[in-house]
SEZA-988563 format. One line per field, with one value per residue: residue number from 1; residue in one letter; chain; x, y, z of N, C-alpha, C in turn. Coordinates in steps of 0.05 Angstrom, whole numbers. Atoms other than C-alpha are relative to their C-alpha. Example, Ala and Ser with C-alpha at 12.3 -4.5 7.8 and 13.67 -1.06 7.14 Angstrom:
2
vokol: c(1  2)
ketor: c(A  S)
tiza: c(A  A)
nu: c(18  -16)
nv: c(-24  -24)
nw: c(0  -1)
cau: c(246  273)
cav: c(-90  -21)
caw: c(156  143)
cu: c(18  -15)
cv: c(24  22)
cw: c(0  14)
//
This chain:
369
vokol: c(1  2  3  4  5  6  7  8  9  10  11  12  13  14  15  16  17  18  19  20  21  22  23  24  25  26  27  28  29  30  31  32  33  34  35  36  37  38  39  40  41  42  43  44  45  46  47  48  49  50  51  52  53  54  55  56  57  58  59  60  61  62  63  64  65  66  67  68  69  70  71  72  73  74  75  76  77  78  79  80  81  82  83  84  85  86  87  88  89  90  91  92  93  94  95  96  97  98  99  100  101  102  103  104  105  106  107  108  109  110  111  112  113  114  115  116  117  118  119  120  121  122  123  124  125  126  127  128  129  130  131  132  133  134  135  136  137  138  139  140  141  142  143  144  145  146  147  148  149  150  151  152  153  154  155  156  157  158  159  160  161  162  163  164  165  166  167  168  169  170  171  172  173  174  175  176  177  178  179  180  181  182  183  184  185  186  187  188  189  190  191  192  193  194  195  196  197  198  199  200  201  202  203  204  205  206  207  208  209  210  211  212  213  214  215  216  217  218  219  220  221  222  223  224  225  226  227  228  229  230  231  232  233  234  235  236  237  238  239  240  241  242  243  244  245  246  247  248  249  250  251  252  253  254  255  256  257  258  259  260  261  262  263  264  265  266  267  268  269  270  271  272  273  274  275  276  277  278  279  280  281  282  283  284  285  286  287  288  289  290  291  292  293  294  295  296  297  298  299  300  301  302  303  304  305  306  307  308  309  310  311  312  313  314  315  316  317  318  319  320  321  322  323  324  325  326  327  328  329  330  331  332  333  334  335  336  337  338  339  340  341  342  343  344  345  346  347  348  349  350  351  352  353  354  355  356  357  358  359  360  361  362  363  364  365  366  367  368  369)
ketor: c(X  X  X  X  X  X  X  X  X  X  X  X  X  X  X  X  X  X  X  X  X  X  X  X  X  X  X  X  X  X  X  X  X  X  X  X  X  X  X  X  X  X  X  X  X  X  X  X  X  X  X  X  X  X  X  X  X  X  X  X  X  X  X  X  X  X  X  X  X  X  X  X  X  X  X  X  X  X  X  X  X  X  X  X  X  X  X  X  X  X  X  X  X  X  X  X  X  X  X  X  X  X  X  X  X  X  X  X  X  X  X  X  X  X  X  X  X  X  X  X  X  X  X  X  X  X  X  X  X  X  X  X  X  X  X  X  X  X  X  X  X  X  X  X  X  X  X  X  X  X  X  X  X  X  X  X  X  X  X  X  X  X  X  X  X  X  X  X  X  X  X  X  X  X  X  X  X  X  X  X  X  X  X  X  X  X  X  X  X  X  X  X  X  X  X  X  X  X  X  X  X  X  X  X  X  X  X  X  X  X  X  X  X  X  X  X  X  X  X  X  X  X  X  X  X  X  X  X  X  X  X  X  X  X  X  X  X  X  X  X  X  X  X  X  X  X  X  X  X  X  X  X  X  X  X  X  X  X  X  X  X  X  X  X  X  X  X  X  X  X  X  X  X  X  X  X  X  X  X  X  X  X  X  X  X  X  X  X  X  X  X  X  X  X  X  X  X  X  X  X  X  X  X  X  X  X  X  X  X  X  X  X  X  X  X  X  X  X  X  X  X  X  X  X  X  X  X  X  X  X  X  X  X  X  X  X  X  X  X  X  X  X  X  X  X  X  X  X  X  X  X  X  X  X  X  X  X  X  X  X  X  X  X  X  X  X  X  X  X)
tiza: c(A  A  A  A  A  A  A  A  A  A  A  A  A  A  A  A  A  A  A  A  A  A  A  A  A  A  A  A  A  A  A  A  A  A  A  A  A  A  A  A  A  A  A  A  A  A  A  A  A  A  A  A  A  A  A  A  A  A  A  A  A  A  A  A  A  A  A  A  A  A  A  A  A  A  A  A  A  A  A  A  A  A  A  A  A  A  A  A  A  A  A  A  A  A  A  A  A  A  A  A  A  A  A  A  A  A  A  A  A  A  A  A  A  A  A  A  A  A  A  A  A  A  A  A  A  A  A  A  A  A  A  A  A  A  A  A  A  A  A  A  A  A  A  A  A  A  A  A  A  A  A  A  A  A  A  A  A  A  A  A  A  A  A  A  A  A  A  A  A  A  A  A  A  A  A  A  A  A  A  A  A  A  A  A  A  A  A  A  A  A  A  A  A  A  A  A  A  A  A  A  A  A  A  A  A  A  A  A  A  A  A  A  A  A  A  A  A  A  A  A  A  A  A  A  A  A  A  A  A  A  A  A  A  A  A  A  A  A  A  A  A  A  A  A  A  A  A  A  A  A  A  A  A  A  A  A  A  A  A  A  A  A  A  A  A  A  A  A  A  A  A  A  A  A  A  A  A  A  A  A  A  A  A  A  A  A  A  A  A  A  A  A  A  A  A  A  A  A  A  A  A  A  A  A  A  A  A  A  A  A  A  A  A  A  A  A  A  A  A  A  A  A  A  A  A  A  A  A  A  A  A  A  A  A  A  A  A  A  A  A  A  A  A  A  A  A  A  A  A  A  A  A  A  A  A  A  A  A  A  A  A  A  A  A  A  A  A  A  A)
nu: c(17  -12  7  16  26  15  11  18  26  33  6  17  -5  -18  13  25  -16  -8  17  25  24  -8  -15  19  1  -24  6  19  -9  -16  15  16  -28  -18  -26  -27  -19  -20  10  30  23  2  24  2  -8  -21  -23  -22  -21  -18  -4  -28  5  11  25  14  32  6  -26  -2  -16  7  -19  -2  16  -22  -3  27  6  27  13  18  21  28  17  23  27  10  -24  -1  -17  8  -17  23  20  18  5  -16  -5  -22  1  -22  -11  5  -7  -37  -7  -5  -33  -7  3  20  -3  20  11  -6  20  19  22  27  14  2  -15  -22  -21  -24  -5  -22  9  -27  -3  -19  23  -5  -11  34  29  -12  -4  36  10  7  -27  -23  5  3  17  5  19  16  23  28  10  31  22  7  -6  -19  13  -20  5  3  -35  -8  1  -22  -31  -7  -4  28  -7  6  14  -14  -30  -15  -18  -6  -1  -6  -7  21  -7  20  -20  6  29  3  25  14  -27  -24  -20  -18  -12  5  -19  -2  -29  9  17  8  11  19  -1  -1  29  13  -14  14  30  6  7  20  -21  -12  -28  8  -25  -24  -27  -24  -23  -19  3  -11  -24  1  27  -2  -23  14  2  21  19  -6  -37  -24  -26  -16  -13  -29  9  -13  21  14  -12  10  32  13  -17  7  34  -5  -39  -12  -14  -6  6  -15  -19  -15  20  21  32  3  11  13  -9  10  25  -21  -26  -11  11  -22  9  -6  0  26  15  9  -14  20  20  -15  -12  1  -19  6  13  32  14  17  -11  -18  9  13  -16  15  -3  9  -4  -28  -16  -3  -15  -20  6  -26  -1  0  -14  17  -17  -8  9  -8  -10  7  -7  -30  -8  21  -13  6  32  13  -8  -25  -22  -18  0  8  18  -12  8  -4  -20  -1  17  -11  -7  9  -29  -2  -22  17  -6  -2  22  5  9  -34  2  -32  -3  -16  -16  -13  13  -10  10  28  5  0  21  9  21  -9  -17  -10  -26  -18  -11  -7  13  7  40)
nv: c(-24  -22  -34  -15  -15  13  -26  3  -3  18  -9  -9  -17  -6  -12  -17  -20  5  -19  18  -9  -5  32  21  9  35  28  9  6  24  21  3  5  -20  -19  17  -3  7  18  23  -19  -4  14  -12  -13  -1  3  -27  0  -21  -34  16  29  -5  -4  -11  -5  -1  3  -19  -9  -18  -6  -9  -36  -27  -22  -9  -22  -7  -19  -15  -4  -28  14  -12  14  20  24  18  6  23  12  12  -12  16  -20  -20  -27  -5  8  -13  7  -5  -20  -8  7  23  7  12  23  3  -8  12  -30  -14  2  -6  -29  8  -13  -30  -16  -3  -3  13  29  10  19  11  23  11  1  -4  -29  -2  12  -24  -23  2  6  -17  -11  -22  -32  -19  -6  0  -27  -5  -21  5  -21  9  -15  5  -22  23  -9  7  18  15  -4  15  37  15  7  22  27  6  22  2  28  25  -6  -26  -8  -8  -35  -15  -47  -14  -32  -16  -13  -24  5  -16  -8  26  20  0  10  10  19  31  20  19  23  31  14  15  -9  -26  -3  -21  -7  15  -7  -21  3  2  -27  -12  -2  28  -8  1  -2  11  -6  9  -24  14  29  -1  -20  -1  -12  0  -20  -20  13  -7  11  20  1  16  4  20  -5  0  15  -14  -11  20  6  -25  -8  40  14  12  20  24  0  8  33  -7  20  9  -24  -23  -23  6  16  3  14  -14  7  28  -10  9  -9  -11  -31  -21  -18  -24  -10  2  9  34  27  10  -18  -2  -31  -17  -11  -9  -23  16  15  -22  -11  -16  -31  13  -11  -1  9  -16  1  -13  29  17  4  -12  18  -7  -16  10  17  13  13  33  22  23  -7  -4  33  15  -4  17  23  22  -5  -18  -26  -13  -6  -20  -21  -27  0  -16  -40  -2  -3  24  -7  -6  4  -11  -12  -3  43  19  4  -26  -16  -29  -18  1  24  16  12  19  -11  -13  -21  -22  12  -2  -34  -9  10  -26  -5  -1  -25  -19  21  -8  -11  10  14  -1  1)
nw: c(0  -3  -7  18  -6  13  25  27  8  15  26  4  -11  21  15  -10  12  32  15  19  -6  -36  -10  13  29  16  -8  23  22  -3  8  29  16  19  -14  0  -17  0  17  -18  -5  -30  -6  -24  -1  -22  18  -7  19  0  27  19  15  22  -6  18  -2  28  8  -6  -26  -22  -7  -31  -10  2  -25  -4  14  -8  16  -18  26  2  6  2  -17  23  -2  -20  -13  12  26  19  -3  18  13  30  6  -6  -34  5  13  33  3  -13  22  -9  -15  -28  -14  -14  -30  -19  -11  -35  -10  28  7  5  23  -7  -12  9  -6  -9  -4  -13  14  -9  8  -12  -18  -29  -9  3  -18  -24  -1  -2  -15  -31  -25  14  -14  16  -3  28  -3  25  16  0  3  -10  -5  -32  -17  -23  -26  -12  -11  28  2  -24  2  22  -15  -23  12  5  17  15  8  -2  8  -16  15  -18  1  22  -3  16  2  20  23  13  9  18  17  -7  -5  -19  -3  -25  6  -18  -18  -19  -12  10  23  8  20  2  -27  -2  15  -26  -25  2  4  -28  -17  21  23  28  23  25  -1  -22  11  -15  -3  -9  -12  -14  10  34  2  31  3  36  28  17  4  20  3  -20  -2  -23  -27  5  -26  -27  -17  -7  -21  -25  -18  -3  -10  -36  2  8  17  31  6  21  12  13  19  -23  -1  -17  -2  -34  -10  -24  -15  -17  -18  -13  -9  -23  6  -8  -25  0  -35  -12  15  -14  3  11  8  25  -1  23  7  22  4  0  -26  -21  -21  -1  20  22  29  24  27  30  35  -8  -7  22  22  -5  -30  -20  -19  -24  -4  -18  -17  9  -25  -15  -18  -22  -14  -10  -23  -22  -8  5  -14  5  -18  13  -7  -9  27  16  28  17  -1  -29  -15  -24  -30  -18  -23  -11  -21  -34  -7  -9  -20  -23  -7  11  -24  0  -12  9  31  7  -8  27  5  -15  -39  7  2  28  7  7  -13  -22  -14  16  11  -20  22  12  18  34  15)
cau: c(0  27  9  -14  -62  -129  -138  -194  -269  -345  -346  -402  -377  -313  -350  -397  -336  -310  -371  -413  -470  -490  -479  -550  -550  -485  -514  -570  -524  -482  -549  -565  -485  -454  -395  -327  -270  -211  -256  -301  -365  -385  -446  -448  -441  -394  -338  -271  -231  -167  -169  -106  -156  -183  -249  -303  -372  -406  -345  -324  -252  -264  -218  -195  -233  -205  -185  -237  -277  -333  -373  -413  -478  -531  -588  -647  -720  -754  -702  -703  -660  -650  -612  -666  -741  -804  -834  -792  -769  -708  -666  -600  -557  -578  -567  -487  -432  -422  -345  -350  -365  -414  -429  -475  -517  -502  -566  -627  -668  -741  -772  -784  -728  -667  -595  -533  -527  -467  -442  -381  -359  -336  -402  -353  -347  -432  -461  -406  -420  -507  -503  -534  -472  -433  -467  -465  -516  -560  -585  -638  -679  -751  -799  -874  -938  -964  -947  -903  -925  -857  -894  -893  -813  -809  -839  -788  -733  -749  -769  -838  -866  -912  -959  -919  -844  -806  -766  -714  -693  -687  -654  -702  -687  -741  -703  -755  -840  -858  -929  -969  -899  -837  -769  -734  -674  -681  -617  -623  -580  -625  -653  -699  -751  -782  -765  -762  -837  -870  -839  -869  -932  -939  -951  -986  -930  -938  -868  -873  -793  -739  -666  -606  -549  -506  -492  -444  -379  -397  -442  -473  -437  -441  -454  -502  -563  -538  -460  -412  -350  -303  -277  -202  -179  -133  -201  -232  -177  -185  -268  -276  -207  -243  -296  -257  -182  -146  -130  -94  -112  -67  -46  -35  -95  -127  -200  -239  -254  -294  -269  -253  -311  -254  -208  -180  -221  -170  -181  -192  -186  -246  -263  -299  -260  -293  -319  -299  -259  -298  -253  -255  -294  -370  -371  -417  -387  -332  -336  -360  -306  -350  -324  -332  -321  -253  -229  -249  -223  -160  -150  -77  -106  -105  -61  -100  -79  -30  -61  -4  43  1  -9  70  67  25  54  28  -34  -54  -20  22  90  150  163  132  82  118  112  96  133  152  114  159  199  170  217  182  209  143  180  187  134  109  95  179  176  252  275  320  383  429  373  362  355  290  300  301  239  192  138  187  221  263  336  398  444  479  434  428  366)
cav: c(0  68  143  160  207  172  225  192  208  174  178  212  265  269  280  332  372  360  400  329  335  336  276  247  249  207  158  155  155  94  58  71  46  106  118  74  75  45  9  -30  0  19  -15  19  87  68  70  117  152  191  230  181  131  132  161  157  184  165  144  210  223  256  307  326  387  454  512  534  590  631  688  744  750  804  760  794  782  730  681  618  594  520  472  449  481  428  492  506  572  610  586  629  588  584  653  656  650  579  578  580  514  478  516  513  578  597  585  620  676  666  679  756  770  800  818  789  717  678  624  569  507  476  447  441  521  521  480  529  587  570  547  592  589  620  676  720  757  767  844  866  927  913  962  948  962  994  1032  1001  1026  1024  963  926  937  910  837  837  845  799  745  729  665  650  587  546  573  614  662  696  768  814  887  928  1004  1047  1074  1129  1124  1142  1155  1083  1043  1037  1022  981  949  881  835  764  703  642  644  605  604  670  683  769  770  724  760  826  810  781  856  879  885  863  861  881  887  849  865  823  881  838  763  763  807  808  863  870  933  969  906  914  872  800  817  769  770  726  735  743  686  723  759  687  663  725  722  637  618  611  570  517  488  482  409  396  353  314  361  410  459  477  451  470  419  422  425  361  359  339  391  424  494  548  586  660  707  690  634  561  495  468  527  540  608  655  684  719  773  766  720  744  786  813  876  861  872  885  864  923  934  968  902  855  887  901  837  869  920  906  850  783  751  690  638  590  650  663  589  579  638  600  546  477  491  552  607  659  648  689  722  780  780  817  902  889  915  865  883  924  903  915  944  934  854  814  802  874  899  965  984  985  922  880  864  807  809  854  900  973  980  986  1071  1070  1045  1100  1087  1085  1133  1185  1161  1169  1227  1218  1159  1139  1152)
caw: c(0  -19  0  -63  -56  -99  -158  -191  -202  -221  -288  -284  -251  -300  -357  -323  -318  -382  -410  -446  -400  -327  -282  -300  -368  -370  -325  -383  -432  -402  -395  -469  -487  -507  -461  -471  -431  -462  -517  -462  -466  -389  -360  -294  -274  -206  -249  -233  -279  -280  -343  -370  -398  -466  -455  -513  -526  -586  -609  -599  -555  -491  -476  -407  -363  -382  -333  -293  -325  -304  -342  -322  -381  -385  -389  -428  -400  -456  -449  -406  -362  -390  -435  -465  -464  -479  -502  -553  -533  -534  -476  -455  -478  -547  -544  -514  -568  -581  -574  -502  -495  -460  -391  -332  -295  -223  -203  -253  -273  -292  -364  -341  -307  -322  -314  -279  -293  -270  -320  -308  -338  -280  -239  -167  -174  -192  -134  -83  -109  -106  -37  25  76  24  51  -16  -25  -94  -100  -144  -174  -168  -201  -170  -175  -114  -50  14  77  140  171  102  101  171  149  91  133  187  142  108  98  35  21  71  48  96  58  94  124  64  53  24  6  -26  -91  -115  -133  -200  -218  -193  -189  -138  -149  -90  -81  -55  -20  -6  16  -4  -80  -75  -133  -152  -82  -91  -139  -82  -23  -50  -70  2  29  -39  -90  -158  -200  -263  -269  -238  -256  -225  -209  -171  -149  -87  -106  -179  -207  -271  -271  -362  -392  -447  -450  -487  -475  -442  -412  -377  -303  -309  -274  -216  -193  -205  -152  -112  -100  -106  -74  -4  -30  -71  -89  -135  -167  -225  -287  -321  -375  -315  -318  -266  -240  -184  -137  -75  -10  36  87  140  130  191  211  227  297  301  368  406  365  386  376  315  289  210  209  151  101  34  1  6  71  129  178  138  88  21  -45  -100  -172  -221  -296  -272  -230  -286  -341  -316  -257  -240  -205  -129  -115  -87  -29  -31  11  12  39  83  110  118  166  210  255  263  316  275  316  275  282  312  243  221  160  107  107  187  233  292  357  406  464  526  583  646  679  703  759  787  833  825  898  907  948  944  883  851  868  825  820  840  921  932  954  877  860  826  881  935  987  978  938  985  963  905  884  809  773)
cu: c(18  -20  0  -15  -23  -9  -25  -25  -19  14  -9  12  31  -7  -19  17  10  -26  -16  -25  4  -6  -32  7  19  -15  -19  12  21  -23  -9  30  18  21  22  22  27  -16  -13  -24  -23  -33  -20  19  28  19  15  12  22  4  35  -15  -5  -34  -21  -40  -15  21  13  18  -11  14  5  -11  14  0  -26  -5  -28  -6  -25  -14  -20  -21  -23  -24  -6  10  1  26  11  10  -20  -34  -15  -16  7  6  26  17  28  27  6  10  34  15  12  29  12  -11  -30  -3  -21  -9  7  -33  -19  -12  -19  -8  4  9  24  26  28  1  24  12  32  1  14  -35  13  -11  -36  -8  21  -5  -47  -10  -2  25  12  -1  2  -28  -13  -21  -3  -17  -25  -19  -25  -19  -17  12  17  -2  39  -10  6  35  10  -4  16  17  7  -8  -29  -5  -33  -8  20  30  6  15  15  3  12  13  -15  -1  -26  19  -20  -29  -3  -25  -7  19  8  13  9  24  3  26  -11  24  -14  -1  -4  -25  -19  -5  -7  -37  -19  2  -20  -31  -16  -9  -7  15  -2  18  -7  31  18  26  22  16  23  -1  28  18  -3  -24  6  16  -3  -4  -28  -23  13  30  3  16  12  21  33  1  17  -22  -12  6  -3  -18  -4  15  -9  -14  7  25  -1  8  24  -10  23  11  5  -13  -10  -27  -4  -8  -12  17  1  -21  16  18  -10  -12  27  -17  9  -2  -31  -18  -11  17  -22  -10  18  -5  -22  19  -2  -16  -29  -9  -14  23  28  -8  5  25  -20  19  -13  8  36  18  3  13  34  10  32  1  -4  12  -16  15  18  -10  19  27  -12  -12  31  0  -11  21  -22  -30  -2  8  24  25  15  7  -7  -16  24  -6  -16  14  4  0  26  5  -7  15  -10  -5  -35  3  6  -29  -2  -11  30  5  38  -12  26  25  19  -14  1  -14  -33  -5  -4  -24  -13  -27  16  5  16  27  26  17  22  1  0  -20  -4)
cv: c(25  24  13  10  -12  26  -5  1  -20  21  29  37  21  16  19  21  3  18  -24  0  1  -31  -15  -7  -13  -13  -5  -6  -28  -18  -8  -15  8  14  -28  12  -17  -26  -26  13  -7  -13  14  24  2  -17  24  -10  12  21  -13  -8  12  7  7  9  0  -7  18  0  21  19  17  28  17  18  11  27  13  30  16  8  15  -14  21  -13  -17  -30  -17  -16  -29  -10  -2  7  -23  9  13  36  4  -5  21  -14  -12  30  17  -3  -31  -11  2  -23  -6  14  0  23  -10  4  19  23  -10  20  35  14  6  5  -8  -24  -15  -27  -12  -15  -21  1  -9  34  -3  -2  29  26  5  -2  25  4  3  25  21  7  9  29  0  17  -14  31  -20  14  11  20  -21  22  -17  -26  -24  -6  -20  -27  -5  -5  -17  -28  0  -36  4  -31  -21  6  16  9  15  25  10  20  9  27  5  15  28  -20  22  -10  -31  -27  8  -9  -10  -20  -26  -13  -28  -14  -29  -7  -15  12  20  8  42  -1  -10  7  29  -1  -21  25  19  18  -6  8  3  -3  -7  3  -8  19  -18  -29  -3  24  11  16  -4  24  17  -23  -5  -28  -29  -1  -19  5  -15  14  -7  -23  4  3  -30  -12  14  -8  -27  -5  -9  -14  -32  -6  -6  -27  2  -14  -10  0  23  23  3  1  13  -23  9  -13  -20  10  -3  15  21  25  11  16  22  6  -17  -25  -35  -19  -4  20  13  25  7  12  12  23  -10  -18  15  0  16  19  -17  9  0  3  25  -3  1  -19  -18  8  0  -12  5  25  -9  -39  -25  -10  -28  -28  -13  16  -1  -27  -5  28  -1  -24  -27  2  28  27  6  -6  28  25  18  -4  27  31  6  0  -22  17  11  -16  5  -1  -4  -33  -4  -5  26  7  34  13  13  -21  -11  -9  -28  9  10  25  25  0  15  28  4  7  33  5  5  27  20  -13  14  25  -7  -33  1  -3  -21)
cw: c(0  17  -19  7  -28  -8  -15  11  -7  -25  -16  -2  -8  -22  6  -9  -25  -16  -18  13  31  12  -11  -19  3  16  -19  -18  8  3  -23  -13  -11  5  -6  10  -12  -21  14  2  32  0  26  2  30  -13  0  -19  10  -14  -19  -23  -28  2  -26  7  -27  -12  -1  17  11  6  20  13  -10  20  4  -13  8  -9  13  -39  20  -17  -5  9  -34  -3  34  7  5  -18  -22  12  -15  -12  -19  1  1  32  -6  -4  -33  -8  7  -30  5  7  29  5  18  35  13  4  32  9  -29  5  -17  -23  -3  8  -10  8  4  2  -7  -24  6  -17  15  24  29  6  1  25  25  3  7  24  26  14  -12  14  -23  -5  -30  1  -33  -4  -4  -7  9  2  18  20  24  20  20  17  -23  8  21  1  -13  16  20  -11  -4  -2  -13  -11  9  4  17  -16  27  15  -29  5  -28  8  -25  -17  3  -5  -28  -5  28  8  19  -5  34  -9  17  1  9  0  -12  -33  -4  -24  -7  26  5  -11  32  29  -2  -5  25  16  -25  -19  -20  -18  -31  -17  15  -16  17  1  10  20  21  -6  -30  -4  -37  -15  -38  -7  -14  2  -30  -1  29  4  21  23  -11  28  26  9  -5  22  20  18  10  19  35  6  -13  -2  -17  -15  -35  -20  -21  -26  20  -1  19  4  28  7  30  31  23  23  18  1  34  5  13  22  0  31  0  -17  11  -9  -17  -16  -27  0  -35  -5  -27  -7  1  21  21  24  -14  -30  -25  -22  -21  -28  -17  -20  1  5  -24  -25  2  23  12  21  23  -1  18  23  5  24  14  16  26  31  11  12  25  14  2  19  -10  -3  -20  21  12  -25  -15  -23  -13  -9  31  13  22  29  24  23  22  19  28  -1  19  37  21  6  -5  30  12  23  -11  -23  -7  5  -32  -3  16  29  3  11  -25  -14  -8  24  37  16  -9  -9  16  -23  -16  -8  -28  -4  -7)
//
């Protein structure tokens, strides 16, 4: 038995990343006979790969994940949020350009809604970046029909619930009333489905306009209605790096993967045994970095933080080392001895006689200060 570390994957879950479909569909497509592995055609989806083998699809080579990638699109309202529509309508990915590849959504926006939608090709970074105790938060422009009374405000914020559904506390700012409408801007932490329309029209709201602005750190910031662009991937490392690692794949790209459930939490001041340290931009409790046009186009402005420096100046239980962090100064010496009292009580021997003392008597003449 070595100490290899076990690099390999479900199938399923290979090809997901890889951009051929999502983990169902291959398990459908290995029941229908259409996945091969080294010219055995797979029977069962509890089957690990590495990304060495020969992997076909359709007879079709497979070829290994590519670097993670994730896209910020200006989703117009009309467009569904959906590989495939049994309605036959435009979905937004019919509508992306097709040389990015097959990619996934960061959770969705509904027929009517519009704006900031999130897009990857890498379904570890998806499910981490979708889930609640991320703690990012998904603000949004709401125009409504209607009036909002300061009692109204007070149920958003402490949490409504709706046929059954608890939704949670909101932030809800009155923008401006024009004519029979209201702009507000709405904050949550869950999205769940049509969670903002359903929340408002609980205290006599009806949306007629929803507009995503921003999904944790990332805003929609100028981009035009149907424009894409891709996250540089320093600021991808920057905003994600607290949420996933890094692996590599066997051409040497990197992949996100998700983090062991098992690793080690790191202890802050005042912090519980057990209790997983928050860290990064967008987690709760610490100040928000917001992602503009400015950051992304341009990801050498502001310098990210290096993790794995900042790990090796840690010692083995946690606790910064003796060494200094780098452009910190190292903490002053402090001059008064533990062992001297302060009433002028005897002192160690060697020391000054205790007439010296600053609380003492008077100092004989020609005493030293």
């Amino acid at each position: 038995m070595t100490g290899t570390a076990d690099t390999s994957e479900r199938i399923a879950k290979f090809l997901a990343r890889a951009g051929v479909a999502s983990r169902r569909e291959v398990e459908r497509m290995i029941e229908d006979g259409r996945i091969k592995v080294d010219g055995k055609t797979l029977d069962t989806p509890a089957f690990k790969v590495t990304g060495s083998e020969n992997i076909e699809v359709d007879g079709k080579r497979v070829e290994p994940p590519a670097a993670t990638k994730l896209w910020r699109y200006h989703k117009p309202d009309g467009l569904v949020t959906t590989h495939a529509d049994p309605e036959g309508r435009e979905t937004v990915f019919d509508a992306i350009p097709k040389d990015i590849g097959r990619v996934i959504s960061i959770g969705r926006l509904d027929l009517t809604s519009e704006g900031l939608l999130l897009l990857t090709n890498d379904g570890a970074l998806a499910r981490a970046l979708e889930l609640p105790s991320t703690g990012w938060t998904r603000r949004y422009r709401a125009r409504a029909f209607g009036s909002i009374s300061e009692s109204a405000l007070k149920i958003l914020r402490a949490g409504v619930t709706v046929e059954g559904i608890k939704y949670g506390p909101m932030e809800v700012e009155v923008e401006r009333e024009t004519g029979s409408n209201i702009w507000l801007e709405v904050g949550i932490r869950e999205g769940k489905n049509r969670e903002v329309r359903k929340a408002l029209d609980a205290v006599g709201l009806r949306v007629n306009r929803l507009i995503r602005i921003a999904y944790g750190p990332f805003q929609l910031g100028q981009l035009s209605k149907g424009e894409i662009k891709a996250v540089p991937s320093r600021v991808l490392h920057d905003q994600c790096g607290h949420l996933i690692d890094l692996g590599e794949t066997p051409t040497g790209q990197a992949i996100a993967k998700p983090r062991p459930a098992n690793r080690a939490a790191r202890k802050g001041p005042g912090q519980k045994p057990g209790h997983r340290a928050m860290g990064g931009p967008g987690q709760p409790g610490l100040p928000k970095r917001d992602v503009d046009d400015s950051l992304l186009e341009d990801s050498r402005k502001g310098r990210p933080l290096d993790a794995k420096s900042a790990r090796a100046r840690r010692g083995k239980d946690g606790k910064p080392t003796a060494k200094p962090a780098p452009g910190r100064a190292a903490p002053r010496a402090t001059t008064s001895r533990p062992d001297t009292p302060r009433t002028g009580g005897p002192r160690k021997p060697g020391g000054p006689r205790p007439g010296g003392s600053r609380s003492g008597g008077p100092r004989k003449p020609g005493g030293r200060s």
